[in-house]
C-alpha positions in Angstrom: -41.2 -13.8 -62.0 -41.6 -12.8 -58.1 -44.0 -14.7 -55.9 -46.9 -12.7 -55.6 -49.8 -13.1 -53.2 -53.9 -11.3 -53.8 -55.3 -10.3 -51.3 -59.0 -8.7 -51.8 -60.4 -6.4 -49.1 -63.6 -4.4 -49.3 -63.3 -0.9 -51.5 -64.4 1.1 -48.3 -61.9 -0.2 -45.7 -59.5 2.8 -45.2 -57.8 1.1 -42.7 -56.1 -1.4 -44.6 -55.8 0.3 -47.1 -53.7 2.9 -45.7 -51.7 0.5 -43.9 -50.6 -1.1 -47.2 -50.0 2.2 -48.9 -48.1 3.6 -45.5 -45.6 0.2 -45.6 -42.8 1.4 -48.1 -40.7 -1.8 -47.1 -43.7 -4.2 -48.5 -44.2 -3.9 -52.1 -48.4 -3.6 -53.5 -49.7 -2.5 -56.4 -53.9 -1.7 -55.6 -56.3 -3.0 -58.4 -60.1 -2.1 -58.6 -62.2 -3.9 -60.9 -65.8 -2.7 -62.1 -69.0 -5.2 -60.8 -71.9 -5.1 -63.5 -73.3 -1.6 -62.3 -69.9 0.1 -62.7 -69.8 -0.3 -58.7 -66.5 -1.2 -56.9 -67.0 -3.0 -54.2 -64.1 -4.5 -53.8 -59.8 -3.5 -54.4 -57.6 -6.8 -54.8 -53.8 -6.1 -53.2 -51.4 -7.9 -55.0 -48.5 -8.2 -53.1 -44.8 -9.2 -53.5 -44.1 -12.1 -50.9 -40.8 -11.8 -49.0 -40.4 -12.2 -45.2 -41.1 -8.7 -44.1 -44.4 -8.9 -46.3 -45.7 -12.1 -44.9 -45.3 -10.8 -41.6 -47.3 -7.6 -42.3 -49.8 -9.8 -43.9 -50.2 -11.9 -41.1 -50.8 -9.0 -39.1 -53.1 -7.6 -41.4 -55.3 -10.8 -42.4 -56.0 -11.6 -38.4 -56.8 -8.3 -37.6 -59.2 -8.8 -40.2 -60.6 -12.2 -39.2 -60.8 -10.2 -35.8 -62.9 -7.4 -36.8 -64.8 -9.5 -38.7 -64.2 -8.0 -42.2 -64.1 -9.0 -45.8 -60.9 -10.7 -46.7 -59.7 -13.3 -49.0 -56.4 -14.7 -50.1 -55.6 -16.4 -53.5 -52.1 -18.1 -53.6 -51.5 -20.5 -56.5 -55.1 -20.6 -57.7 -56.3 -21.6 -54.2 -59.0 -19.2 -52.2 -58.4 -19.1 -48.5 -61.5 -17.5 -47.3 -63.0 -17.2 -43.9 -60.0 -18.9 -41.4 -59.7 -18.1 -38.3 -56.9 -15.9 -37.1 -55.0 -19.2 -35.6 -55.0 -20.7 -38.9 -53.8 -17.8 -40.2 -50.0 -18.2 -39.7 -50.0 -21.8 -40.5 -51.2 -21.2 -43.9 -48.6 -18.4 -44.2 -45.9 -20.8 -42.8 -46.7 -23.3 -45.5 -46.9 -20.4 -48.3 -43.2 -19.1 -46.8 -42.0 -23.0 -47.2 -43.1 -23.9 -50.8 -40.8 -20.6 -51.5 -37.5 -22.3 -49.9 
């Protein structure tokens, strides 16, 4: 099985979502899931890790951190949840070496 990464970003942020659906060299499949009142709120990204991907999520997750939006990664059971961006690419360093 491939390493894959979750990432979760709020239902309502275009932005990233286009940019995941407009990068054909990173590979995502896009999962909603239903909250109690049938409400979305939230799409979970699960994305195939290689070294073109971890870039782009790099990118992605500090830009983010910078804007101040919703965004969480799960690798390996673990929740990485409100980092800073300069944290970002150390914990993306460490995910790329486990892989090696």
């Amino acid at each position: 099985m491939k390493n894959v990464i979750p990432i979760q970003i709020q239902k309502d942020d275009a932005n990233t979502l286009d940019k995941f659906e407009s990068k054909k060299d990173v590979d995502s499949v896009k999962l909603e899931t239903s909250s109690f009142d049938g409400q979305s709120e939230i799409i979970t990204l699960i994305v195939t890790l290689t070294p073109i991907a971890l870039t782009f999520l790099g990118k992605v997750i500090t830009e983010q951190i910078k804007a101040k939006k919703y965004v969480k990664v799960i690798y390996k059971g673990v929740q990485i949840q409100g980092v800073n961006e300069k944290n970002v690419a150390k914990i993306l360093k460490e995910i790329t070496s486990e892989g090696e």
